[in-house]
C-alpha positions as CSV (number, residue, x, y, z in Angstrom):
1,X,0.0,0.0,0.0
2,X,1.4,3.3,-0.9
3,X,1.8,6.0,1.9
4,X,-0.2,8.9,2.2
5,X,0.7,13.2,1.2
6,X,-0.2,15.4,3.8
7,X,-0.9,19.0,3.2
8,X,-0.5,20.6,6.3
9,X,-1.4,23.8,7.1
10,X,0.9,26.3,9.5
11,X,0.9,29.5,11.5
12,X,0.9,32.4,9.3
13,X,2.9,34.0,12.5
14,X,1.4,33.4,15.9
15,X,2.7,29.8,16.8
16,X,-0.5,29.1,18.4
17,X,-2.5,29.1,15.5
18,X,-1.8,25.0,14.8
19,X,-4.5,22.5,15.2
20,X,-4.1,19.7,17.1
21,X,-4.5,17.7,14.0
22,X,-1.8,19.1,12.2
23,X,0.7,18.2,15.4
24,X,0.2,14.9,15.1
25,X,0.3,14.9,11.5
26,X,4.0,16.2,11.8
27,X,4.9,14.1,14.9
28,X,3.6,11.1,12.7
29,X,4.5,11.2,9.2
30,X,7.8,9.6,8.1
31,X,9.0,13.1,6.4
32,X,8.2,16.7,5.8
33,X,8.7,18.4,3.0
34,X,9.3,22.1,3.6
35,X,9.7,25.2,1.5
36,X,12.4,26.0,3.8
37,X,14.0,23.9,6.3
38,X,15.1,26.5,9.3
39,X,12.1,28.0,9.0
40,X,9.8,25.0,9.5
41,X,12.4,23.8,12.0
42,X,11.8,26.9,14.5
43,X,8.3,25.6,14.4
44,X,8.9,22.0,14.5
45,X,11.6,22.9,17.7
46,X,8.7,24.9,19.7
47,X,6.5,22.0,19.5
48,X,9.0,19.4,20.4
49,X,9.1,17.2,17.0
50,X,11.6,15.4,15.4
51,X,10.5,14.5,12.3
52,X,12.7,14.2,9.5
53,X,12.4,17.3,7.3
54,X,14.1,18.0,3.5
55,X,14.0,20.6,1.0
56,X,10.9,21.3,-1.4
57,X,10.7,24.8,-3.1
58,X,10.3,26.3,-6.3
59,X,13.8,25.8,-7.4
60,X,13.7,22.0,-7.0
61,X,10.3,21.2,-7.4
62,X,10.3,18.9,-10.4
63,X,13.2,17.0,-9.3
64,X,12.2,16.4,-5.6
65,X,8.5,16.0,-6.3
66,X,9.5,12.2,-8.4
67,X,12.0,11.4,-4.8
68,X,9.1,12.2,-2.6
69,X,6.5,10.1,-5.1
70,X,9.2,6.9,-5.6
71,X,8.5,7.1,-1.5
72,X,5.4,7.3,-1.1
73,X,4.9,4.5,-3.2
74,X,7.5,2.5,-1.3
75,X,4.5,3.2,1.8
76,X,6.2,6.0,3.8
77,X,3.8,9.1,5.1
78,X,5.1,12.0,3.8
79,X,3.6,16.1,5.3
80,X,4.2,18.8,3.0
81,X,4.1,22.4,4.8
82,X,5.1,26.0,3.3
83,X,6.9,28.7,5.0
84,X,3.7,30.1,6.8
85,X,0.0,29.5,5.7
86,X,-1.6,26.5,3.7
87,X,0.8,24.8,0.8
88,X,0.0,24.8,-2.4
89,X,-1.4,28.7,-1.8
90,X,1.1,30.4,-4.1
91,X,3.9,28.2,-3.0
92,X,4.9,24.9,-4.2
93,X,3.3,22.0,-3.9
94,X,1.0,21.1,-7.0
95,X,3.3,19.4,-8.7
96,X,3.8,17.0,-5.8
97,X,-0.6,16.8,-5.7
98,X,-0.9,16.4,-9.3
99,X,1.7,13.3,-9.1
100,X,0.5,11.6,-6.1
101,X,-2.9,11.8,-7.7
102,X,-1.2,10.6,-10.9
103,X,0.1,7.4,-8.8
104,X,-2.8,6.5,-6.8
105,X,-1.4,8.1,-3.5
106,X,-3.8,9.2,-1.0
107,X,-3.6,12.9,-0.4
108,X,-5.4,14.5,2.4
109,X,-5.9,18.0,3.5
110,X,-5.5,19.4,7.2
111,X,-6.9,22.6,6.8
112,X,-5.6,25.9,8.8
113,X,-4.7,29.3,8.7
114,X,-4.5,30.8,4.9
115,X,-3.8,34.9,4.9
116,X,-5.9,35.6,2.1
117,X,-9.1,34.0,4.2
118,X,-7.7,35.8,7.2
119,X,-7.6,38.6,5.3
120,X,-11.1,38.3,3.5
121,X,-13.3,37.9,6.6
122,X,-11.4,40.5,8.8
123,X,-11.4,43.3,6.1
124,X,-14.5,44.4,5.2
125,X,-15.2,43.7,1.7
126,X,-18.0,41.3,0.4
127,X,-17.3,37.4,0.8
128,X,-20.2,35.9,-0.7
129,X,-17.9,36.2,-4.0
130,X,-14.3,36.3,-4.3
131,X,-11.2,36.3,-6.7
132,X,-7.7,35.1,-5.5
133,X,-4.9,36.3,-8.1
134,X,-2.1,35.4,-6.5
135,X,1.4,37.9,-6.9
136,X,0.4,40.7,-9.9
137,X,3.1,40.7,-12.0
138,X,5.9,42.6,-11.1
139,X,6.3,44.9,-14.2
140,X,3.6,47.8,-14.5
141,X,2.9,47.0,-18.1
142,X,1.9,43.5,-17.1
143,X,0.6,44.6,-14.5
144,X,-1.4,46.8,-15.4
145,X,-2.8,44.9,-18.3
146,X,-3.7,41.9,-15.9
147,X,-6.1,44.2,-13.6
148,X,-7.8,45.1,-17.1
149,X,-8.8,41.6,-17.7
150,X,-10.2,41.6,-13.7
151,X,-12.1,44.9,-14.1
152,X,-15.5,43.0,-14.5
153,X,-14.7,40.7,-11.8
154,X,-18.4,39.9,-9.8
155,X,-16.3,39.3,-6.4
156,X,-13.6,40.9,-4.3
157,X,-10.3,40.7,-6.0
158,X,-7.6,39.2,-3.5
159,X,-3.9,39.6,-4.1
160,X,-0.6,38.9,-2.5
161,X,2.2,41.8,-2.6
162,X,5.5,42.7,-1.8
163,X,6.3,45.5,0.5
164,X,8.4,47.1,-2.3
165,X,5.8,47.3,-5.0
166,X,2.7,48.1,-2.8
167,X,2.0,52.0,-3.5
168,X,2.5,51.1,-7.6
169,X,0.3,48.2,-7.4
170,X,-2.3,50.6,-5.3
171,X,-1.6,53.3,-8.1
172,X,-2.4,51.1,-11.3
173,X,-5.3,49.4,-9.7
174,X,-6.6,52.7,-9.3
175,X,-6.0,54.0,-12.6
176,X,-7.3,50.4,-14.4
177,X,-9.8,49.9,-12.5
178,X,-11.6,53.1,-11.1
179,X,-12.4,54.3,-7.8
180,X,-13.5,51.1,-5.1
181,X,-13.1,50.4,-1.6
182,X,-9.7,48.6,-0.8
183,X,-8.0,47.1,1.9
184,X,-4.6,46.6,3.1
185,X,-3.4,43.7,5.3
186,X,-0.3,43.5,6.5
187,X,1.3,41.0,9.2
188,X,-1.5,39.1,10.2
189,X,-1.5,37.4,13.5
190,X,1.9,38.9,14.1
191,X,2.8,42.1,16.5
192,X,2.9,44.6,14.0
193,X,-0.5,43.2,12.6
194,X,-2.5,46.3,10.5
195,X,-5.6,46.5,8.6
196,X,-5.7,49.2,6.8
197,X,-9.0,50.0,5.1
198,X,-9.7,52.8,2.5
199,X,-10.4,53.6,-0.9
200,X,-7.8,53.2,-3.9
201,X,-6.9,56.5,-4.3
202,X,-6.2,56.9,-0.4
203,X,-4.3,54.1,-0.3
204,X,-2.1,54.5,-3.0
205,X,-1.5,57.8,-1.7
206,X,-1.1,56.6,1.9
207,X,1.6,54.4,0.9
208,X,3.6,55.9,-1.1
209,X,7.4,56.6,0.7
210,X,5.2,55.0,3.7
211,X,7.6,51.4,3.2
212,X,5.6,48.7,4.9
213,X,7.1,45.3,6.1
214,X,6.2,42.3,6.0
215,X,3.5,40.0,4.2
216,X,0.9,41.8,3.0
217,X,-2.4,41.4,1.2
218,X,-4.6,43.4,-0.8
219,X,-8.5,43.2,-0.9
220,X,-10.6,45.3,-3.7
221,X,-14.2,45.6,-3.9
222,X,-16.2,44.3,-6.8
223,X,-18.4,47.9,-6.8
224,X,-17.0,50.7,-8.5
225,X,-17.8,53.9,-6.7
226,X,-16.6,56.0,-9.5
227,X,-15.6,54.8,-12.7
228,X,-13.7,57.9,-14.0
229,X,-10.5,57.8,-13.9
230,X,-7.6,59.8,-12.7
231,X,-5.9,61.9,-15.6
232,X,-2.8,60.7,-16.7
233,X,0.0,62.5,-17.1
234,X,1.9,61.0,-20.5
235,X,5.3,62.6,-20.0
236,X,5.1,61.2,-16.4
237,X,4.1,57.9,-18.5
238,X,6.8,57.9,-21.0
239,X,9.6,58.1,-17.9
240,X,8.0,55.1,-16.7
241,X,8.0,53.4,-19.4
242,X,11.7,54.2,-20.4
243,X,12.8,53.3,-17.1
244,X,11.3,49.5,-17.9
245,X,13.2,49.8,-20.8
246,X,11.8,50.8,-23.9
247,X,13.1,53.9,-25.7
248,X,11.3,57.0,-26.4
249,X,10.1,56.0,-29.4
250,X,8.6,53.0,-27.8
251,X,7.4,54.8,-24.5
252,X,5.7,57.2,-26.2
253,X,3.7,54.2,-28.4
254,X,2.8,52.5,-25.8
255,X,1.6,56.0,-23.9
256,X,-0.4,57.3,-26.7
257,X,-1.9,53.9,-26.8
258,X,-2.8,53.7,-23.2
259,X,-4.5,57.3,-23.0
260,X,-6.1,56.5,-26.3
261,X,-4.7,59.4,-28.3
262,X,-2.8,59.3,-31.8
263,X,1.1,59.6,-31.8
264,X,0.7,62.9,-32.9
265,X,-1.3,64.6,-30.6
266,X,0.5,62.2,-27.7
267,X,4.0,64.0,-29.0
268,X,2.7,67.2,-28.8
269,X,1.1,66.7,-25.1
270,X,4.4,65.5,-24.4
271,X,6.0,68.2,-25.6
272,X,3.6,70.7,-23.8
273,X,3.9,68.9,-20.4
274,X,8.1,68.9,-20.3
275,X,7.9,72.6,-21.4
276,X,6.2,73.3,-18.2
C-alpha cells in the first residue's frame, strides 16, 4: 500500500494558530517536505518534533516531487508544509498533488490558517464572491494589463504583494480599475499586525514613501464607486515606461496607446507637459 501526502497547514505567524490535528500529522509522518528547512524547524523545535524534514521549493520542485513520489509508493507518510500559511497557496506544492494523484497516493488535507481567508473575513469587503490572483506581475505594463482583464470581476479581488511594490500596485489598480473600496493587510496574527482600510486612491496615496514590512495582502471591492479615472500624465508615462526599458520612441507608443490618443497629438502633449 502506498503512503499517504499530507498538506499541512501552519501558522501564518502566531505559533498558536496550529490545530491539534496538524501536530500529530508532523509528529507522525515519516517526512516533511518544507519550503524552507530552518524555518519549518523553529516551528517543528517549539512544538517538540523530530521529524525528519528535507527541501521542497520552487527551485527544486520537479526534481524532488518524483523522490518524494518513488517514497510514497515504497509506503512512507510523507507532510508537505510552506513557509507560513496553507501549501499549495502560491507556494509549491501542486506538482507534488498532481503526481501523487497521478500514482494512486492518497492525499489529504489538514486545513488551517491561509492569509488571504484571514484577510477576506477580517477586512470588510463582500465574501459571498471572491477572486484570488495570487502575486500581480511585477512589471507595471503587465501589471497593469492583468487588472484590465479583472475589471468586471463579480467578487472581491484578492492579491498577494511585496512590501516594495505596494504603492504602484495601489496606483495602477486605481488607474485600471476606477475608484472602489480597498484594503490593506499586513502582518497578520503577528505584533505589528495592521488592517488598513480605505479607498484606492487613499491608499495609494497613503503608501507611497510610507515602506511597509512584511506579508501583506490586498482586498478590492467588486463595486466601482466611481468609474472615472484619474488623468494621466503622458510625460510622467513615457519616464516610466523608459525606465522599464523601452526607448522614447517606444514609450511614447505604448503611452499614446494607453491614454487613447494618436502619436501625434500624444508627441505634442508630451512636448507641452516637459515645457512646463
Amino acid at each position: 500500500m502506498p503512503g499517504t501526502l499530507y498538506l499541512v497547514a501552519t501558522p501564518i505567524g502566531n505559533l498558536s494558530d496550529i490545530t491539534h490535528r496538524a501536530l500529530q500529522v508532523l509528529r507522525d509522518v515519516y517526512l516533511i517536505a518544507c519550503e524552507d528547512t530552518r524555518h519549518t524547524q523553529k516551528l517543528l523545535n517549539h512544538y517538540g518534533i523530530n521529524t525528519k524534514t528535507i527541501s521542497y521549493h520552487e527551485h527544486n520542485e520537479q526534481q524532488r516531487a518524483a523522490q518524494l513520489i518513488d517514497q510514497l509508493k515504497q509506503g512512507s507518510n510523507i507532510a508537505v508544509v510552506s513557509d507560513a500559511g496553507t501549501p499549495a497557496i502560491s507556494d509549491p506544492g501542486f506538482r507534488l498533488v498532481r503526481a501523487a494523484i497521478e500514482n494512486d497516493v492518497p492525499v489529504v488535507p489538514v486545513p488551517g490558517p491561509s492569509a488571504l481567508i484571514s484577510a477576506l473575513i477580517a477586512g470588510g469587503l463582500p465574501t459571498d464572491e471572491f477572486f484570488f490572483g495570487g502575486f500581480l506581475p511585477a512589471r507595471s505594463i503587465a501589471r497593469r494589463a492583468r487588472l484590465a482583464k479583472l475589471q468586471s470581476v463579480p467578487g472581491t479581488l484578492i492579491f498577494y504583494e511585496a512590501p516594495h511594490r505596494l504603492a504602484a500596485t495601489l496606483k495602477d489598480a486605481y488607474e485600471i480599475l476606477g475608484e472602489r473600496d480597498a484594503v490593506v493587510a499586513r502582518e497578520l496574527t503577528k505584533i505589528h499586525e495592521e488592517i488598513r482600510r480605505g479607498r484606492l486612491s487613499q491608499l495609494s496615496t497613503y503608501y507611497v514613501g510610507e515602506g511597509p514590512r512584511g506579508e501583506i495582502v490586498v482586498l478590492i471591492d467588486r463595486n466601482i464607486i466611481s468609474a472615472a479615472k484619474p488623468q494621466l500624465n503622458i510625460a510622467a508615462l513615457v519616464d516610466q515606461f523608459e525606465q522599464e526599458g523601452m526607448d522614447q520612441r517606444a514609450a511614447l507608443k505604448k503611452a499614446a496607446r494607453e491614454l487613447g490618443l494618436s502619436r501625434a497629438e500624444a508627441y505634442r502633449k508630451l512636448v507641452s507637459e516637459r515645457g512646463r
